[in-house]
N, C-alpha and C positions, 0 to 999 in steps of 0.2 A: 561118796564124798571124800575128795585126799586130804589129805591132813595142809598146814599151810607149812612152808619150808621153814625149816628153822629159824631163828634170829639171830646172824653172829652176834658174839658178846662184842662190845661196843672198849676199841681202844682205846686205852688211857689215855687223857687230854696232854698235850706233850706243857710240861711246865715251864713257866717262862717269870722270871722277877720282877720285883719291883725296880723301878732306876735307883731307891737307895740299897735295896738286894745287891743291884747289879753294878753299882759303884765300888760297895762293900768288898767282892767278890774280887772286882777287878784289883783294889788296891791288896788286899790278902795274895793274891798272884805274884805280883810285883814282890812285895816283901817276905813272900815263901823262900826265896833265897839267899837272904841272910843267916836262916842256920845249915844249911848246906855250905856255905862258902868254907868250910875248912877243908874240905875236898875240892879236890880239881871239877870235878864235873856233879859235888852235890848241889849247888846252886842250881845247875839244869834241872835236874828231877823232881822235886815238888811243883815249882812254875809248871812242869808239864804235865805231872801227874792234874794240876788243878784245872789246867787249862782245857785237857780232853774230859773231864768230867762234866765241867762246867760250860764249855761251848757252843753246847746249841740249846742255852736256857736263855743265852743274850748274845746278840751282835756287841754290844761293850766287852763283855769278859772275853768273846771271840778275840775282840780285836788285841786287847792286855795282853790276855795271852799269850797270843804269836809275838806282840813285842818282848815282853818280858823273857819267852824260851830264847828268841832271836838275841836279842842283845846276852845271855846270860852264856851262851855257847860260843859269840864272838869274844867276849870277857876270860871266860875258859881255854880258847886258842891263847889269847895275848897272854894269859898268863903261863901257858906252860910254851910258850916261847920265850918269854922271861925267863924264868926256870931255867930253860937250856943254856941262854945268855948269862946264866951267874956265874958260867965257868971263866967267863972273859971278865966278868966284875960287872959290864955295866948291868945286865940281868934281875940285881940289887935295887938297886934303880929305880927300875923298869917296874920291877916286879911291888915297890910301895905307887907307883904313881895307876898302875893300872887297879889295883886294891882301890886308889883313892876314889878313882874316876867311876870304880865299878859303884862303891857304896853310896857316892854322892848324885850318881843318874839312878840309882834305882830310890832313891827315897824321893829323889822330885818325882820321880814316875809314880808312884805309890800316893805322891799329893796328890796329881793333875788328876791319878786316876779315882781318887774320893772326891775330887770337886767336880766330876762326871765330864773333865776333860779328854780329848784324844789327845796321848802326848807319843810321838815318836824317837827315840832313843836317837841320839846324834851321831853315834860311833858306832851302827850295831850294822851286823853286817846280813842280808834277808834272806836267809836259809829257809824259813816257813813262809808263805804268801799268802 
């Protein structure tokens, strides 16, 4: 009599949120960039650090995500084009209006994205797809 073949052990069930998990999640993405922003490109890092941890528990924090990295790395271009611009003055400028435009798109995105809307950034330029 042969024995019966082993039984593979049985893979972890891949986990997946609730939509207030995954609201939750989405808007913590968005506003992971406000304490990075005193760096040129700390804004980029936590959005993405959360994004690839978090993206295949939800198509919602998927989709935050890639906005939130995307806009936060076009915001990062514009501002150290600004930067280079302060040697001609206007740079100055440039460099409070892109600050403004950065902090005031990323807190509406961080609403839309707790009230479990899809909100796409208006000025962001699609590096991630």
């Amino acid at each position: 009599m042969e024995n019966p073949p082993p039984i593979p052990p049985s893979s972890p069930a891949p986990v997946t949120f609730s939509d207030s998990d995954a609201r939750m999640w989405a808007m913590i993405t968005h506003l992971s960039a406000l304490p990075g922003s005193f760096v040129l490109i700390g804004s980029i890092v936590l959005p993405l650090i959360i994004w690839q941890i978090q993206k295949d528990k939800s198509a919602f924090i998927d989709y935050h995500g890639k906005e939130a990295v995307n806009f936060n790395i076009t915001m990062a271009i514009a501002a150290g084009i600004s930067f280079i611009l302060m040697f001609i003055l206007i740079g100055v400028f440039l460099l409070w209006i892109v600050g403004i435009v950065w902090l005031i798109f990323t807190i509406i995105a961080a609403i839309k994205a707790n009230n479990g809307e899809h909100y796409r950034y208006p000025l962001s330029i699609r590096f991630i797809k």
